[in-house]
N, C-alpha and C positions, 0 to 999 in steps of 0.2 A: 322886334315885332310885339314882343309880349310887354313892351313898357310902353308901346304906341298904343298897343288895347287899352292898360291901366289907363291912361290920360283921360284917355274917348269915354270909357266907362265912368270916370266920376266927373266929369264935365256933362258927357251928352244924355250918358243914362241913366245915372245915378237920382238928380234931380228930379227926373221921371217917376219913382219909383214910391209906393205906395210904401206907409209904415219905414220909415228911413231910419229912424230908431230900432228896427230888427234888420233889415237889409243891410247897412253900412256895416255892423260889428262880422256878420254873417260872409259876406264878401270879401272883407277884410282878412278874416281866416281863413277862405278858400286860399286866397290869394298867398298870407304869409305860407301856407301847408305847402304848397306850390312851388315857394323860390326855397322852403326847407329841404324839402325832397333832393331839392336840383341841386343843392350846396352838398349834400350829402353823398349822392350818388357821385358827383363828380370830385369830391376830397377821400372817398373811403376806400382803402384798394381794395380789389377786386376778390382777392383770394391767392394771390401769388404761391407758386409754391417755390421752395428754395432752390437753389443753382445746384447746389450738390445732389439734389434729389433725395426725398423721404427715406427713412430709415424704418424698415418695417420693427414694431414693438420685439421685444427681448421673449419677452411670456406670451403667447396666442390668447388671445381674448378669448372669454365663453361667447359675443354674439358673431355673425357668421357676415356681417358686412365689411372685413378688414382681414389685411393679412396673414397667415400662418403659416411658420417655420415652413412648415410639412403639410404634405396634404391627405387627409386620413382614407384609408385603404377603401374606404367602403362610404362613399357619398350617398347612398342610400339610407343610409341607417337613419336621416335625422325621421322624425316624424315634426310633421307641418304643424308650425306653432302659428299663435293668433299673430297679424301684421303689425302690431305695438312692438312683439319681441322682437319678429330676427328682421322686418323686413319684407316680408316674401307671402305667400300664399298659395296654399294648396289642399289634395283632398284629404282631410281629414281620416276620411271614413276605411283610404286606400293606407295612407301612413308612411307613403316613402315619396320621396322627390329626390331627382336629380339635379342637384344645386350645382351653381358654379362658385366657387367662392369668387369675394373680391381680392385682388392680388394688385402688387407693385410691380407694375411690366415696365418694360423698356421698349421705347416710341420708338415706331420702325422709321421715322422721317429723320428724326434728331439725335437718335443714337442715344435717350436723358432717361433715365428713369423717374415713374412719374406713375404717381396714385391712384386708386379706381376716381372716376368722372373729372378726372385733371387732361386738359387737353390743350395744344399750343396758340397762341398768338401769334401769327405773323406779324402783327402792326409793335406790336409789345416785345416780342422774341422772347416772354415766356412760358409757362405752365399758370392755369389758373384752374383755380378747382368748379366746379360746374360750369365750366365758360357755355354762355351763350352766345355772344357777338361782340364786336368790339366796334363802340359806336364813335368816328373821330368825328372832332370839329373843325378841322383841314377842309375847305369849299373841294377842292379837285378829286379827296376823295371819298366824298358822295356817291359818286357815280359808283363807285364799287360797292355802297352798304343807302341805299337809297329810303331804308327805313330808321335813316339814324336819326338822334335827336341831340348830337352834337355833345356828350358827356365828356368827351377825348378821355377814354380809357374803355375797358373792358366789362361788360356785363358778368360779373361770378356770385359766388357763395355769401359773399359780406358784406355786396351792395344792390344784388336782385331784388329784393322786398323795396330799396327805397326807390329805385329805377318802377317800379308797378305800381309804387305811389304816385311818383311823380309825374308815370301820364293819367293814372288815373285824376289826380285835381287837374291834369291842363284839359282834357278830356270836359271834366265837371265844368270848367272856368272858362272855354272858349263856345259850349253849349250855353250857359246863364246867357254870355255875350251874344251870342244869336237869338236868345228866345227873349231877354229884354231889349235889342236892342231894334229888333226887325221895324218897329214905327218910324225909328230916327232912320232905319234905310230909305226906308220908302220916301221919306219927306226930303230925303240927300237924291235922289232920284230924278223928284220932282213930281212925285206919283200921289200926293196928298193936295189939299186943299190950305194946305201952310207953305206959306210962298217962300218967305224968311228963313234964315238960319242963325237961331239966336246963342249960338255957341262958341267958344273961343277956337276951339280947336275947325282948321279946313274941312271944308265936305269931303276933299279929296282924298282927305288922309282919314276921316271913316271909313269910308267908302273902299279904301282898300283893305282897312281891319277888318271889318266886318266881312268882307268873302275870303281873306287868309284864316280866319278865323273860323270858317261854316268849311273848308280844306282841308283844315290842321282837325279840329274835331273829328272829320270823316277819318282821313288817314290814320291820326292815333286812336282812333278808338278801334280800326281796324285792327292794328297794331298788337293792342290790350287784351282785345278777345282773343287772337292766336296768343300770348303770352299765359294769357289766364287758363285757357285752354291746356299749354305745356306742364302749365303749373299743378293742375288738377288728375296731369297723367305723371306726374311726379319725372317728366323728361325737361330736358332743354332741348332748345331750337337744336345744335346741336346732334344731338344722344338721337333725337329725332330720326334726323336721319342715319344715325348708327344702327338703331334698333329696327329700324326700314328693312335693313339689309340683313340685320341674323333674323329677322320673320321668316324673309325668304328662303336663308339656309338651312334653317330650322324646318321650313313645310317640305323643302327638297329632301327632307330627310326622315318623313315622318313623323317630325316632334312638333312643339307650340313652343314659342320665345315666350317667357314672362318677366317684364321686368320685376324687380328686386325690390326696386324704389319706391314702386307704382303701390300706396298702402292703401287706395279707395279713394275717389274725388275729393269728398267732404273731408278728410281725414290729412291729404296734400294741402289742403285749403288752410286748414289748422296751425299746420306745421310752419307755412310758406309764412304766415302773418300771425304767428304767436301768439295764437289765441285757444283759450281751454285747457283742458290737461293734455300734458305732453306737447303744447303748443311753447 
């Protein structure tokens, strides 16, 4: 589909197109960002974690996101440092929190030991560290992950940034297609005062890019916003619904769940796409 647009677009729309000396280089780049992303996300692994399962460090680290030998007698004591350092966020003014560290547990499904936000793949049959979803390119099964974009492998840690590229330019690149190309619809129609169709490529086969195309936009851009969304509350689809559920055990209990992760919108924004200090 997406090299049926490429055709229609520099046969039907291109030609069209005012200043073609800035569009062509310009579209050109959407386009190569686009099959980059897509080469990337689906050659890069995911995050796998090993068969034998992580080996918690020998020395306990001084920051408080990773495992320790031992767990210190008194979780109170830390006082709440800014979310650059440990992580986490709290009040200040009170000075104590009840932290949970992160620890190496042992999956109650599979019996593996497996690291904080390492969670399993059925499709994979492994551990991946931040997994999101595992998007296949198998037609049959669709019907179980209906927002896939056909990667065949798993959304994690080491190819999430290029998976949010990559719908973000189809996103950019199937919108262009609809907003330059809606005159050539209308006249594939038969809805214009241009009787002719002076192009190489079939009406028919515009005509069907152009509404997969005005679909694919809708749905991935749907997609991208819950994505971007996750990303800014520093969760996965996932964690999502993990953290769903200790909210509620946590209110059944008189407490508030905070994530750990969660360092501020703008600040997960940074992190997520490498951008600024500490990005």
């Amino acid at each position: 589909m997406i090299f049926a647009e490429m055709a229609c677009s520099f046969d039907v729309i291109y030609p069209t197109l005012p200043f073609k000396f800035l569009a062509g280089p310009i579209c050109t780049l959407i386009t190569l960002n686009m099959f980059t992303h897509y080469y990337l996300v689906c050659t890069i692994p995911p995050g796998f974690v090993d068969a034998e399962g992580p080996q918690p460090p020998k020395t306990s680290p001084d920051h408080l996101l990773w495992a320790s030998d031992e767990r210190p007698t008194d979780d109170y004591a830390y006082r709440a440092f800014s979310p650059l350092e440990n992580g986490f966020r709290g009040d200040e003014r009170a000075g104590r929190l009840n932290i949970t560290r992160a620890e190496i547990t042992k999956c109650r499904k599979w019996g593996k030991m497996r690291p904080e936000r390492a969670h399993h793949c059925r499709i994979c049959n492994r551990y991946v560290m931040k997994y999101d979803h595992h998007s296949p390119s198998y037609y049959p099964l669709r019907r179980f992950y209906p927002y896939s974009l056909g990667i065949n492998q798993c959304v994690g840690v080491d190819n999430e940034r290029h998976f949010v590229m990559f719908m973000m330019y189809l996103c950019l690149s199937t919108a262009l297609y609809v907003l330059l190309g809606y005159q050539q619809f209308l006249n594939a129609l038969g809805l214009s005062f241009q009787i002719l169709w002076p192009y190489h490529v079939p009406v028919i086969a515009y005509l069907l890019t152009f509404i997969l195309s005005c679909v694919l936009c809708f749905a991935v851009g749907i997609m991208l916003i819950v994505t971007l969304w996750s990303v800014m509350k520093g969760e996965t689809s996932v964690e999502a619904q993990v953290h769903e559920i200790y909210r509620k055990v946590a209110l059944s209990r008189g407490e508030a769940f905070i994530n750990s992760y969660h360092l501020g919108k703008t600040h997960n924004l940074k992190l997520f796409f490498n951008i600024g200090e500490g990005g």
